[in-house]
RODO-2510 file (C-alpha; in nm, 4 decimals, decimal comma):
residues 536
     n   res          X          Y          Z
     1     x    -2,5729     3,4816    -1,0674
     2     x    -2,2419     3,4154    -0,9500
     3     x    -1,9850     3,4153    -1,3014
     4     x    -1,7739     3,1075    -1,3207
     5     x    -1,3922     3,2369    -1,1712
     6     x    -1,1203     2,9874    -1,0522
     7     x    -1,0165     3,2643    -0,8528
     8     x    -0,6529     3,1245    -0,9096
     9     x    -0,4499     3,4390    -1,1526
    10     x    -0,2185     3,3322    -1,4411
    11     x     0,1487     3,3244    -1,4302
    12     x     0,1654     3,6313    -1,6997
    13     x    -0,1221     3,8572    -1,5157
    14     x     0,1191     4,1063    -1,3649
    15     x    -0,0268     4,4173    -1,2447
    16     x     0,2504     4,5795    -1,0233
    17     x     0,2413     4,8599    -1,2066
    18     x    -0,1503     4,8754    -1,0248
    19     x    -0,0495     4,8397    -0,7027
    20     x    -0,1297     5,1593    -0,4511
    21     x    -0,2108     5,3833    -0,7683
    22     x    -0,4822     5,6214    -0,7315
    23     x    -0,4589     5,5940    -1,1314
    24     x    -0,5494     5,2446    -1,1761
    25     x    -0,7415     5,2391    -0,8537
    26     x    -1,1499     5,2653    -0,7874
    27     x    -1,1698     5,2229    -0,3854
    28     x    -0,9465     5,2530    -0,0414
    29     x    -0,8717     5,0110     0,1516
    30     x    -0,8152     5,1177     0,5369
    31     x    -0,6120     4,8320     0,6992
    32     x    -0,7146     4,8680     1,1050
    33     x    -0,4148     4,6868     1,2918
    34     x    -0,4782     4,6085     1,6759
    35     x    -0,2158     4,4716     1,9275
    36     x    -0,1823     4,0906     1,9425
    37     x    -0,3271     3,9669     2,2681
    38     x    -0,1047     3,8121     2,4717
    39     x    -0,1040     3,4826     2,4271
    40     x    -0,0372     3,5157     2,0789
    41     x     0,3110     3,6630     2,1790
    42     x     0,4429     3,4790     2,4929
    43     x     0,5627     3,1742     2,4516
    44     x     0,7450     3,0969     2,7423
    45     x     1,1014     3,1431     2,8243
    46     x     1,2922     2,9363     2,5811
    47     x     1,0082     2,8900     2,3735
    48     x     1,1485     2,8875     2,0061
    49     x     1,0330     3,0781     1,7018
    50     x     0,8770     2,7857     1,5616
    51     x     0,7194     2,6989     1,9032
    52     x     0,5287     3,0077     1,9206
    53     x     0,4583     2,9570     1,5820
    54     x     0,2709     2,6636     1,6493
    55     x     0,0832     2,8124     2,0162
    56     x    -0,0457     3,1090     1,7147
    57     x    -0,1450     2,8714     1,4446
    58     x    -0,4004     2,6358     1,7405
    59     x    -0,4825     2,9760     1,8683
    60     x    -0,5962     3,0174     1,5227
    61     x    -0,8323     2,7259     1,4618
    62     x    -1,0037     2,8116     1,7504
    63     x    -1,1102     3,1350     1,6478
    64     x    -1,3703     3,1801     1,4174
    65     x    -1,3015     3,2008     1,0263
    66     x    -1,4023     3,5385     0,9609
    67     x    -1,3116     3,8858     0,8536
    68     x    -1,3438     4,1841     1,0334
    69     x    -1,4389     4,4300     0,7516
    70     x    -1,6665     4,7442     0,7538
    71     x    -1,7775     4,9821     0,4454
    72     x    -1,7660     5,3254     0,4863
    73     x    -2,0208     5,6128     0,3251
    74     x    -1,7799     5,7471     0,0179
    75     x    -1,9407     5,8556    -0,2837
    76     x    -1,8274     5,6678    -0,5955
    77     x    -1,5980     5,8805    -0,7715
    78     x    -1,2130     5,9442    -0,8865
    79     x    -1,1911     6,1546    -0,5932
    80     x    -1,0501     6,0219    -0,2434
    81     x    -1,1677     6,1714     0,0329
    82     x    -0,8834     6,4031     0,1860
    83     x    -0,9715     6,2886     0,5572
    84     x    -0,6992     5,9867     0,5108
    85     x    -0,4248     6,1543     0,4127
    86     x    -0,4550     6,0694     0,0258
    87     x    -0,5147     6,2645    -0,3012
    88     x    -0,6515     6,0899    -0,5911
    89     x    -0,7334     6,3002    -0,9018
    90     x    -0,4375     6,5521    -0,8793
    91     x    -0,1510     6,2586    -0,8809
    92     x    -0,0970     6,2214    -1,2375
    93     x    -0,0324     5,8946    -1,2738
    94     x     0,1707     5,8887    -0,9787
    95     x     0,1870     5,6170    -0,6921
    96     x     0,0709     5,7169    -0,3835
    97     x     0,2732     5,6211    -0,0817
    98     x     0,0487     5,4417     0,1576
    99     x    -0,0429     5,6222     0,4936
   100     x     0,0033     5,4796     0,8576
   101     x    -0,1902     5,6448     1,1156
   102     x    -0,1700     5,6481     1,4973
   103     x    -0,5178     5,7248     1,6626
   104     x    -0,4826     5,9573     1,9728
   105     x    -0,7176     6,0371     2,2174
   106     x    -0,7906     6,3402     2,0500
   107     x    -0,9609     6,1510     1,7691
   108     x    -1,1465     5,8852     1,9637
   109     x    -1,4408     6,1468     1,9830
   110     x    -1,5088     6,0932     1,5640
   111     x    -1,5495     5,7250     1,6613
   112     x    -1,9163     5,8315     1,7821
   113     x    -2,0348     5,9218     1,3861
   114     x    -2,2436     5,6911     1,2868
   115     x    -2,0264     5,5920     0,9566
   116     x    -1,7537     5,3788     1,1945
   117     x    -1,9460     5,0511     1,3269
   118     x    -1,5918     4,9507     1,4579
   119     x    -1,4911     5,0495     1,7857
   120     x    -1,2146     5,2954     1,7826
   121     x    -0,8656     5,2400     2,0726
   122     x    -0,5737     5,4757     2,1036
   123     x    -0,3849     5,1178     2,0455
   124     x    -0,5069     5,1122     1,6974
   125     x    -0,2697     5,1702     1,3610
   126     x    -0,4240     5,2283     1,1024
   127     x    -0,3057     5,1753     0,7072
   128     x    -0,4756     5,2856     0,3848
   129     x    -0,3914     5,2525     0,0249
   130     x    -0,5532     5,2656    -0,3210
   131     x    -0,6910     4,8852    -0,4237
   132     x    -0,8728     4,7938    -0,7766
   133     x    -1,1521     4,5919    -0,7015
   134     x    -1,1307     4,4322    -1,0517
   135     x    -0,8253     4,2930    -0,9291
   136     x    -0,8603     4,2083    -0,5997
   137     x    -1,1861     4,0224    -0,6902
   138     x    -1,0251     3,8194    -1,0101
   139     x    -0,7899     3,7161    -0,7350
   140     x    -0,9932     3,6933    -0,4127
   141     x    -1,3418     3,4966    -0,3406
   142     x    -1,3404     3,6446    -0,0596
   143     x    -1,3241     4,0411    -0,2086
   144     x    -1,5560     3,9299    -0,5183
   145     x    -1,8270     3,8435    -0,2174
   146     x    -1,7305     4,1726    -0,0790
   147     x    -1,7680     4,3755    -0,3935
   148     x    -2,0384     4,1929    -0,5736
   149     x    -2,3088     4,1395    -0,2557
   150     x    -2,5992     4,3465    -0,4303
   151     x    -2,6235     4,5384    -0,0867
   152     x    -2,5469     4,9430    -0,1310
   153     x    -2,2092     4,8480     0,0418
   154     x    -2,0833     4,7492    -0,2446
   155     x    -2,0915     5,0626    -0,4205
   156     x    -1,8863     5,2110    -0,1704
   157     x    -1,5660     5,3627    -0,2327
   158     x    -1,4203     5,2989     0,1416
   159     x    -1,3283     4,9381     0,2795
   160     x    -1,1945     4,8753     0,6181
   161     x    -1,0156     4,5528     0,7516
   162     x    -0,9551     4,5193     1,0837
   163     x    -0,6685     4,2457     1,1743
   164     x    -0,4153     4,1764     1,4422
   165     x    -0,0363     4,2805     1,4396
   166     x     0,0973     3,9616     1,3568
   167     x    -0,1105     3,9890     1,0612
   168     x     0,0567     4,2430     0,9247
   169     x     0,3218     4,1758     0,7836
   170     x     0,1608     3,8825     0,5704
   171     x    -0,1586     4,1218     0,4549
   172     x     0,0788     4,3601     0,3473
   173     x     0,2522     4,0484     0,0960
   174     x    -0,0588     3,8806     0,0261
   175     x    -0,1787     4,2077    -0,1478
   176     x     0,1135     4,2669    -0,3830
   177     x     0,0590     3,9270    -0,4402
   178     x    -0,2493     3,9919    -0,5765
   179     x    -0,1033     4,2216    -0,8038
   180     x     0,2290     4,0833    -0,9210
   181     x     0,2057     3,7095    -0,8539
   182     x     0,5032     3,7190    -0,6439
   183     x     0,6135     3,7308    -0,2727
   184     x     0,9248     3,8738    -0,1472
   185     x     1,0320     3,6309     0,1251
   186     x     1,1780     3,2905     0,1747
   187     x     1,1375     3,2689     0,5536
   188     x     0,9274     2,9387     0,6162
   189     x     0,7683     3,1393     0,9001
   190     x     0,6356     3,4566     0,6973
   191     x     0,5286     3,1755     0,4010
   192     x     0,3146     3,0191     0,6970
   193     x     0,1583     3,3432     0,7792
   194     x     0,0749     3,4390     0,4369
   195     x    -0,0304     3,0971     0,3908
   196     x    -0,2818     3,1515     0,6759
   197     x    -0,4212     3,4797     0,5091
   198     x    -0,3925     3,3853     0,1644
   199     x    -0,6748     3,0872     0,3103
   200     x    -0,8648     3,3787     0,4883
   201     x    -0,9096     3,5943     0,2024
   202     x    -0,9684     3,2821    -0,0442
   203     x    -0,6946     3,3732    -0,2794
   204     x    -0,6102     2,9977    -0,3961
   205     x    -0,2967     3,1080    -0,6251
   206     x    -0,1441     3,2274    -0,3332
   207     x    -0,2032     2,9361    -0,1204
   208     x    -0,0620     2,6727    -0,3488
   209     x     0,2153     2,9108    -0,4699
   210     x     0,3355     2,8775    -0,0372
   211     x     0,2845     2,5673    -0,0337
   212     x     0,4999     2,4739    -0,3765
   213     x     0,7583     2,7668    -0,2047
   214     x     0,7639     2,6006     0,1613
   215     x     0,8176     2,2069    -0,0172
   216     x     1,1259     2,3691    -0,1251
   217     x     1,2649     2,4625     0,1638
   218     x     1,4369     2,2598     0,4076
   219     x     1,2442     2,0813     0,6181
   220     x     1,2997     2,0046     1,0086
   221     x     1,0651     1,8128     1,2406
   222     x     0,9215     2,1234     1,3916
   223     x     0,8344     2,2676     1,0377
   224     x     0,7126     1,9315     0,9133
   225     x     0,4698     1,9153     1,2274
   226     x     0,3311     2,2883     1,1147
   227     x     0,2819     2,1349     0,7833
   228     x     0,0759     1,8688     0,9005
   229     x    -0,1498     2,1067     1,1782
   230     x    -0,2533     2,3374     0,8637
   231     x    -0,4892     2,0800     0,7388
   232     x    -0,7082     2,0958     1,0399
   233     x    -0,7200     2,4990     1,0253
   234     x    -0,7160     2,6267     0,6789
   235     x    -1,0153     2,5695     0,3992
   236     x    -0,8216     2,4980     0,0974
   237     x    -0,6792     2,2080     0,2705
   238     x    -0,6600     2,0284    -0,0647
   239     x    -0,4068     2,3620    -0,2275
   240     x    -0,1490     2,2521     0,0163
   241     x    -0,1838     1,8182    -0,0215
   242     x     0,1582     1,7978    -0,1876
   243     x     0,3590     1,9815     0,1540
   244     x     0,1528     1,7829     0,4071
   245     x     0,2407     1,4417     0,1762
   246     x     0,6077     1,6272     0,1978
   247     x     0,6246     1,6564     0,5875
   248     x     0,4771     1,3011     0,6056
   249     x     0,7405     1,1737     0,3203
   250     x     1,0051     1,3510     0,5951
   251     x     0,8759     1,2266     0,9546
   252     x     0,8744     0,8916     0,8026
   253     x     1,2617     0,9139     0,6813
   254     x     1,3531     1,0715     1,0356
   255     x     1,1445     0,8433     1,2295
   256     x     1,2245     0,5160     1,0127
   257     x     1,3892     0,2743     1,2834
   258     x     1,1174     0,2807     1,5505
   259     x     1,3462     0,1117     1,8118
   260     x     1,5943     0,3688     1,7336
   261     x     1,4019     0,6803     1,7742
   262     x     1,1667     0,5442     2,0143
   263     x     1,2140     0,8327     2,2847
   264     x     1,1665     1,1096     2,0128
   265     x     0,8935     0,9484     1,8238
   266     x     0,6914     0,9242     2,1751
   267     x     0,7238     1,2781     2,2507
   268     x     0,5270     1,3722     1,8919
   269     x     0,2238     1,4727     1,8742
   270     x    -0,0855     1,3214     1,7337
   271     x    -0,0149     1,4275     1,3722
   272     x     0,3462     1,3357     1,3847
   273     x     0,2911     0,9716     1,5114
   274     x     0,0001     0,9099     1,2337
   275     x     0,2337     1,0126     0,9713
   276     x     0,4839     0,7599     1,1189
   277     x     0,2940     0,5042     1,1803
   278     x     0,1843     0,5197     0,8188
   279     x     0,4730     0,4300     0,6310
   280     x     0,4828     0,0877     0,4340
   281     x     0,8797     0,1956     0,5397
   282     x     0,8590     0,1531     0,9185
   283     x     1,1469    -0,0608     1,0507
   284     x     1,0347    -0,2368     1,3437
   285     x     1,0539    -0,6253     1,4748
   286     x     0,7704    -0,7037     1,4177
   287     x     0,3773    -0,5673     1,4204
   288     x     0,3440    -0,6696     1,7836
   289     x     0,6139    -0,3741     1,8962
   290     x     0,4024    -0,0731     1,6551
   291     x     0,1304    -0,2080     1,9232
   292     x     0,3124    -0,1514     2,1887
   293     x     0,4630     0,1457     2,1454
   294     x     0,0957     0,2705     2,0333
   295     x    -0,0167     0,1914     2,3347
   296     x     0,2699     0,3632     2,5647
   297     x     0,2663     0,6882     2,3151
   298     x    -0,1382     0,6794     2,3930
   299     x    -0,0728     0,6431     2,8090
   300     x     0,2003     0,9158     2,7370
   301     x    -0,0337     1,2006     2,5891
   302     x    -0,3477     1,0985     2,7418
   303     x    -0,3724     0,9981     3,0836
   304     x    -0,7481     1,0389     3,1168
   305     x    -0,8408     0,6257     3,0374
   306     x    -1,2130     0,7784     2,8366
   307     x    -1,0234     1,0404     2,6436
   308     x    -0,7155     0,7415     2,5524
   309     x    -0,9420     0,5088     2,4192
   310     x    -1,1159     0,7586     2,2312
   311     x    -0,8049     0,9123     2,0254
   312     x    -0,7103     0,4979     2,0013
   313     x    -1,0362     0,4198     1,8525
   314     x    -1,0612     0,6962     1,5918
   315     x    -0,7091     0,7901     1,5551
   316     x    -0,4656     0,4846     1,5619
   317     x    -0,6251     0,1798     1,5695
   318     x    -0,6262     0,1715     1,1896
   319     x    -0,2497     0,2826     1,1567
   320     x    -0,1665    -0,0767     1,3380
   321     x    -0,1447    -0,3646     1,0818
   322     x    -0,3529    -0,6257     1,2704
   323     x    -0,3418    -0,9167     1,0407
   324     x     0,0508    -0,9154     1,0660
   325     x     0,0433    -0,9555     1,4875
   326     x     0,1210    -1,2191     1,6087
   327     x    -0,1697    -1,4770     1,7877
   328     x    -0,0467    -1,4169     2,1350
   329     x    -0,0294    -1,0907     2,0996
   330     x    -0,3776    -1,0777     1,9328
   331     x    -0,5519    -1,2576     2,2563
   332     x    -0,4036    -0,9570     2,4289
   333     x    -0,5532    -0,7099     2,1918
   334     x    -0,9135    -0,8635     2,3229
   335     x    -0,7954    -0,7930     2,7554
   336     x    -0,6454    -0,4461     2,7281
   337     x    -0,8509    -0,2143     2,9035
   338     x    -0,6972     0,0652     2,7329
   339     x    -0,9211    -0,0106     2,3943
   340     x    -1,2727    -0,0296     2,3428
   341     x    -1,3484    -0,3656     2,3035
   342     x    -1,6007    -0,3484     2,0934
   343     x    -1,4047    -0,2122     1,8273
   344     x    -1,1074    -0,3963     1,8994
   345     x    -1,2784    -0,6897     1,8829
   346     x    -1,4219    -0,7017     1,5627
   347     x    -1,0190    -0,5917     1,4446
   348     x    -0,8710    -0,8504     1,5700
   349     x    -1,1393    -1,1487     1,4231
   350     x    -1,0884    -0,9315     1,1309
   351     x    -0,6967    -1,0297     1,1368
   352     x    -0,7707    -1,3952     1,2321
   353     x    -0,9895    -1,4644     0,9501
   354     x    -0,7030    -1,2942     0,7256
   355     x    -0,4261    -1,5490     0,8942
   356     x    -0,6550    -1,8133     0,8015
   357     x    -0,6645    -1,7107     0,4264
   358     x    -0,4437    -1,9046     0,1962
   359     x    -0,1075    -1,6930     0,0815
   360     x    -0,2304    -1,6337    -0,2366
   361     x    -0,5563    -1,5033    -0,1295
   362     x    -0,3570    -1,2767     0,1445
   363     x    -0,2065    -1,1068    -0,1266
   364     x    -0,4877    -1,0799    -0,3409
   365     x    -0,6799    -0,8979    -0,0154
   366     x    -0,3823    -0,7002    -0,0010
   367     x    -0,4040    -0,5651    -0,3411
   368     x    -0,7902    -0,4889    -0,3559
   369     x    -0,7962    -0,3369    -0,0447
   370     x    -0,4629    -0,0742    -0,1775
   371     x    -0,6315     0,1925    -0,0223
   372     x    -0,6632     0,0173     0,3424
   373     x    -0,2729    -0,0200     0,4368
   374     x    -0,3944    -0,2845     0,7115
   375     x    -0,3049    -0,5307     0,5125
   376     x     0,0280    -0,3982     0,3779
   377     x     0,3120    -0,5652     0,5193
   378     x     0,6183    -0,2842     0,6512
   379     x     0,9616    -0,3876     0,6661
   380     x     0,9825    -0,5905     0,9341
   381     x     1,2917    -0,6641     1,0941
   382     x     1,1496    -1,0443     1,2074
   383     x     0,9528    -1,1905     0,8758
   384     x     0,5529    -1,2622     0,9607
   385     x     0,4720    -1,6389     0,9496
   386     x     0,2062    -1,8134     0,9506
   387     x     0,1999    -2,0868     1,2123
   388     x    -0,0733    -2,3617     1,2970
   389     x    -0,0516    -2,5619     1,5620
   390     x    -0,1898    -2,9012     1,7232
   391     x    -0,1787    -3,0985     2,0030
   392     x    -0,2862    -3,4294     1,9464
   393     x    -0,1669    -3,7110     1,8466
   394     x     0,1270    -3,5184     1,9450
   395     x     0,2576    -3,1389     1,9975
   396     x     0,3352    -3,0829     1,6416
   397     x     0,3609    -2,7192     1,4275
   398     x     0,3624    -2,6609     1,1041
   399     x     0,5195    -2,2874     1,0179
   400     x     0,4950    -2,0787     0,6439
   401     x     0,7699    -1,8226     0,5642
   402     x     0,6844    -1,6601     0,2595
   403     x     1,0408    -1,4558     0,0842
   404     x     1,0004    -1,1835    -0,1966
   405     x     1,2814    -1,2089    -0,4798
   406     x     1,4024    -0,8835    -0,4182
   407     x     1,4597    -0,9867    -0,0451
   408     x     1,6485    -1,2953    -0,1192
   409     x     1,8199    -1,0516    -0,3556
   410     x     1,9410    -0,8811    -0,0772
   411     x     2,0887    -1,1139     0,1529
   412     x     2,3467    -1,1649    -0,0826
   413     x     2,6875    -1,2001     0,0085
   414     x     2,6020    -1,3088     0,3622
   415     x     2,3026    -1,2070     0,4862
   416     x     2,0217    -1,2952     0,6759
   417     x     1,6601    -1,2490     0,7523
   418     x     1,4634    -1,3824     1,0813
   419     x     1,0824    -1,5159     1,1243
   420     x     0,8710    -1,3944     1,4115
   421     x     0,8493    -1,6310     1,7049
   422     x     0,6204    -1,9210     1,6622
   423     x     0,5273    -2,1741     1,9690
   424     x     0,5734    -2,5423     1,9936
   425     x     0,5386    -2,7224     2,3525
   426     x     0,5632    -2,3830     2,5017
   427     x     0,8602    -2,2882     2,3919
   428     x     0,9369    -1,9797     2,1284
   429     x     1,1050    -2,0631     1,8134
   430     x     1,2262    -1,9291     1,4606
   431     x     1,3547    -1,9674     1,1247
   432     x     1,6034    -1,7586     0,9211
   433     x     1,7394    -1,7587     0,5868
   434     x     2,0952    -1,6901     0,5344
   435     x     2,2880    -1,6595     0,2083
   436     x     2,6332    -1,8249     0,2885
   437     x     2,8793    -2,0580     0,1488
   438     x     2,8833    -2,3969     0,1133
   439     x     3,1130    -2,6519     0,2898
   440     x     3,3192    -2,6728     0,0419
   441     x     3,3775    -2,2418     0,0489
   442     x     3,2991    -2,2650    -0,3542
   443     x     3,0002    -2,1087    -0,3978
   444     x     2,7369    -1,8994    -0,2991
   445     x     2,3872    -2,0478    -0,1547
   446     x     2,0428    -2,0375     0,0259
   447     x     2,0536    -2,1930     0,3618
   448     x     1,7779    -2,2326     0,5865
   449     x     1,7477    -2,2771     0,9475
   450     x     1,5495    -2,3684     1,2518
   451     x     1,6190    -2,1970     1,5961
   452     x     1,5127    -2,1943     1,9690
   453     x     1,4474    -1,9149     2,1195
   454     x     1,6848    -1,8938     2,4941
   455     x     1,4727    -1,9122     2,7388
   456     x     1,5373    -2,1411     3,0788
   457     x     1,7358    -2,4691     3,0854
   458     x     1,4330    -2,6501     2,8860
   459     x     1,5807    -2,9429     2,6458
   460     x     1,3440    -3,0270     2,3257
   461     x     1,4305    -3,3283     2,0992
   462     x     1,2310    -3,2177     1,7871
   463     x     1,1654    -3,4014     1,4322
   464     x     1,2009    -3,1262     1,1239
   465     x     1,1118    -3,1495     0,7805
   466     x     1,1857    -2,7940     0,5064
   467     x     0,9613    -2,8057     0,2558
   468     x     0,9360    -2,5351    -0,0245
   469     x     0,6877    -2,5033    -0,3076
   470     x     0,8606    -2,5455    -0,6865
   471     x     0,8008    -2,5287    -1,0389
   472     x     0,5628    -2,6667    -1,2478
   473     x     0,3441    -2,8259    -1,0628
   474     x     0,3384    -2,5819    -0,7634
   475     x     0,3506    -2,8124    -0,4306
   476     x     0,5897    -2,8374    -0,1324
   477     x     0,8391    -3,0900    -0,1786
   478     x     1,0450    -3,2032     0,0776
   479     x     1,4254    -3,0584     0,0981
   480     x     1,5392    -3,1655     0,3821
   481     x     1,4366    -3,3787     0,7508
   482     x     1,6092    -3,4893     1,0508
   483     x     1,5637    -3,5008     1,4606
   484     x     1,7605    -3,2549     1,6904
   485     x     1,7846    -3,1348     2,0772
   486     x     1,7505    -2,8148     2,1406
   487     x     1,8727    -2,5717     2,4387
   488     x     1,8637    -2,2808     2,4726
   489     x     1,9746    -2,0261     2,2133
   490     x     2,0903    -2,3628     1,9677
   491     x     1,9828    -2,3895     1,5944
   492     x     2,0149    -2,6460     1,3126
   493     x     1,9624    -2,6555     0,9177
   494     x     2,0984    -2,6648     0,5836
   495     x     2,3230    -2,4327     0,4037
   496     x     2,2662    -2,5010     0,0934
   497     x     1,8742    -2,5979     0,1079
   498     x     1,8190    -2,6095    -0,2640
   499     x     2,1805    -2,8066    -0,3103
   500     x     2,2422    -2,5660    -0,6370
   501     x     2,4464    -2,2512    -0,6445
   502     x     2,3233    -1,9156    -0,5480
   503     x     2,3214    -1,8081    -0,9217
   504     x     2,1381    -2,0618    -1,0405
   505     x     1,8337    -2,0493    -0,7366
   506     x     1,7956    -1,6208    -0,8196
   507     x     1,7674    -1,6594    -1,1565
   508     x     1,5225    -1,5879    -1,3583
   509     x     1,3852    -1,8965    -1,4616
   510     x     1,4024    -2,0546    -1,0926
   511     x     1,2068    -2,3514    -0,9995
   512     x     1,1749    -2,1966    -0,6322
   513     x     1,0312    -1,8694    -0,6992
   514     x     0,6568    -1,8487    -0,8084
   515     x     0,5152    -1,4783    -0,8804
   516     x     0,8389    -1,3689    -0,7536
   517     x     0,7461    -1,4951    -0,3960
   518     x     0,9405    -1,8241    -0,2152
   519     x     0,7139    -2,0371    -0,0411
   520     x     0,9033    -2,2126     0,2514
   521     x     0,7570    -2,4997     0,4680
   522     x     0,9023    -2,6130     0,7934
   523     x     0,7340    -2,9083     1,0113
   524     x     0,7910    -2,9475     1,3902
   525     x     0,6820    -3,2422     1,5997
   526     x     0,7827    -3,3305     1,9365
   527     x     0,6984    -3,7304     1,9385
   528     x     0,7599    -3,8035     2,3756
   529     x     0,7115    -3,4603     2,5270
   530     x     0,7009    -3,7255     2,8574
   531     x     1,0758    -3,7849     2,7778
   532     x     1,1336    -3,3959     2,7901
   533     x     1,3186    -3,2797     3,0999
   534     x     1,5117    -3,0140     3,2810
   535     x     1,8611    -3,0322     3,2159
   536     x     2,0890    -2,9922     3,5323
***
């Protein structure tokens, strides 16, 4: 039975002293190094570091997770055999300096004994040094397996390893690792590597001490995309969580304002975008443009329509926030032959039956579903509303803008925060909340407003009423009502909606703000749409 290791060291097990001594030392390991092929060292002309770094690492995945390894006849003794180059009993406590072979063509006739099941090339380089198998299995699943099979291999004295040259280098580290609990690089590249083997050979330590060791390097786009490719080709995916939630953490930061860094955010790959698109953080307009510009990044990377509505399915439907899109853009959703309807139709009732919810019962969905960020709202440049609209007796809309404290806090001195479009008649409109002055240029206060949205010469003559919810007794009361005719791009409202100072409507004890949310109202009716015309 299998003893109960964590295979993960101690900080104060330091055994350097161990390390290639034929004193402290039961077996020999022979290290078998074969040229890279060669797409594992072309990258292209221009190709970065980093690039090729990446082309090695998908290479990678698609090989198979194994070890090349092959025990050789030795009888179990002090003694190492003299045929590699190393002395064991006549050191005297003495490191040995390892030995690096070339094979010629002289030697490739000893490949025929029937000890070597590895086939011998005059390409080959070959390494051996003194290992413990005490420690290398303390520290290793992978060399416990090795040492501990029950087979008569494992009495051997002689292991081999056969890797490839860009292997090398990080072998060679992850070893006196193994030893001395340390690494003797900083180069994000080499960390990768040794990453890479530490995950082959199943040393754990190693793999989280990278990973802490990489999170405190710099970080670039390039090197936060590597981050986020190791989880689909290493085992101990879970060693390196905290750098992958790192690179995410950083992609979102660089990628924030999505109509900013549209053009580099649509040249990402798959891994990139998801961590993007993730982010409670995102600035964007509004939920309907994180469709969008799913759908062009999707047309972008996959032309093939079968294989794009596969990655949208499975990959990114669930990193767009549904509930917070906006009706017309919903009917849409239901047309696009891009998605699979099927799916994308039982999304999008999914968000309608969420509009339909009350506020309060939108937030509670919110918080019980914490783990589904579908209903999370991001930090939308144009606030979500909800609208509902009717056409008889007459065109009439009535429009809910919900406000957080902490925003109002923020449009303080003179700021101000837009609604998404909502439709009445046909034509787009919008609210927004400004903190301004009042006529008198005294004091501070919250204004509201109603806008149209320019479009055409099209002249509306619309009745308003604001309405916001208050203290104690928790329904809208009226604020404010009037008529107006609108054109194109004109707006009307109140600048001081409350008619109290700016002071007095954030504080604590306000009669506007209710769980630290301001409920706004605003009703629209147009009362002789026959008396609408075009205006010369």
């Amino acid at each position: 039975m299998e003893p109960v290791f964590s295979f993960s060291g101690s900080a104060d097990q330091n055994f350097e002293f161990a390390f290639n001594s034929s004193n402290f030392s039961d077996r020999v390991l022979r290290i078998e190094i074969v040229p890279d092929s060669p797409e594992d060292t072309t990258g292209g002309v221009g190709t970065s570091g980093l690039a090729r770094h990446r082309k090695r690492r998908r290479a990678d995945v698609k090989k198979e997770r194994a070890v090349e390894f092959n025990l050789v006849s030795f009888p179990h003794s002090n003694q190492i055999d003299d045929d590699d180059g190393l002395t064991g009993a006549n050191n005297e406590g003495e490191a040995v300096a390892m030995i690096e072979e070339f094979s010629s063509g002289d030697e490739l006739s000893q490949c025929s004994d029937a000890s070597w099941s590895m086939e011998c090339s005059p390409s080959i380089r070959i390494k051996s040094l003194f290992i413990s198998s005490a420690i290398l299995a303390a520290k290793s699943r992978f060399f416990y397996k090795l040492f501990s099979n029950g087979m008569r291999e494992s009495d051997q004295g002689h292991a081999t390893l056969r890797i490839s040259a860009s292997e090398e280098a990080a072998l060679m580290e992850l070893l006196s690792f193994m030893y001395s609990g340390k690494l003797s690089t900083n180069s994000p590249m080499l960390l990768l590597d040794i990453l890479m083997a530490a995950d082959k050979f199943e040393v754990a330590s190693c793999v989280k001490h990278c990973s802490q060791l990489l999170r405190s390097l710099p970080m670039s786009t390039e090197t936060a995309l590597l981050y986020l490719e190791l989880t689909s080709s290493i085992a101990m995916s879970s060693a390196i969580q905290p750098l992958t939630n790192a690179a995410k953490e950083f992609l979102a930061k660089s990628f924030k304002d999505l109509t900013k860094h549209q053009d580099g955010l649509i040249e990402l790959p798959l891994v990139g975008v998801e961590a993007v698109l993730s982010s409670d953080e995102l600035q964007v307009a509004s939920e309907d443009a994180v469709y969008d510009f799913v759908l062009k990044w999707a047309r972008h990377h996959y032309p093939d329509l079968e294989e794009r509505r596969e990655i949208l399915s499975s990959h990114l439907s669930h990193l767009i926030r549904f509930p917070y899109m906006s009706c017309r853009k919903l009917r849409k959703v239901v047309t696009q032959n891009d998605l699979d309807q099927e799916i994308f139709s039982k999304v999008v009732l999914e968000a309608l039956f969420f509009k339909a919810e009350t506020p309060h019962r939108q937030r509670a969905l919110a918080s019980e579903q914490s783990s589904n960020r579908r209903y999370a709202e991001r930090a939308y440049k144009y606030r979500p509303v909800k609208a509902i609209e009717f056409e008889l007796p007459h065109p009439q809309c009535i429009v809910y803008l919900d406000l957080k404290q902490e925003e109002c806090a923020h449009l303080f001195p003179s700021g101000r925060v837009y609604s998404q479009a909502f439709h009445l008649g046909g034509q787009g409109f919008f609210l927004s909340a400004h903190c301004n002055m009042d006529q008198q240029s005294s004091f501070h206060c919250f204004g509201l407003f109603l806008g149209m949205q320019e479009k055409g010469s099209v002249s509306f003559t619309v009745d308003y009423e604001f309405a916001a919810r208050a203290k104690p007794s928790g329904e809208f009361i009226s604020k404010y009502k009037g008529y107006y005719t609108f054109t194109g791009g004109k707006a009307v409202g109140y600048r001081n909606l409350f008619a109290i100072p700016w002071t007095s409507f954030m504080a604590d004890d306000s009669l506007y703000f209710i769980n630290g949310v301001l409920h706004l109202r605003a009703e629209l009716t147009i009362k002789q749409p026959q008396q609408q015309q075009q205006l010369p």
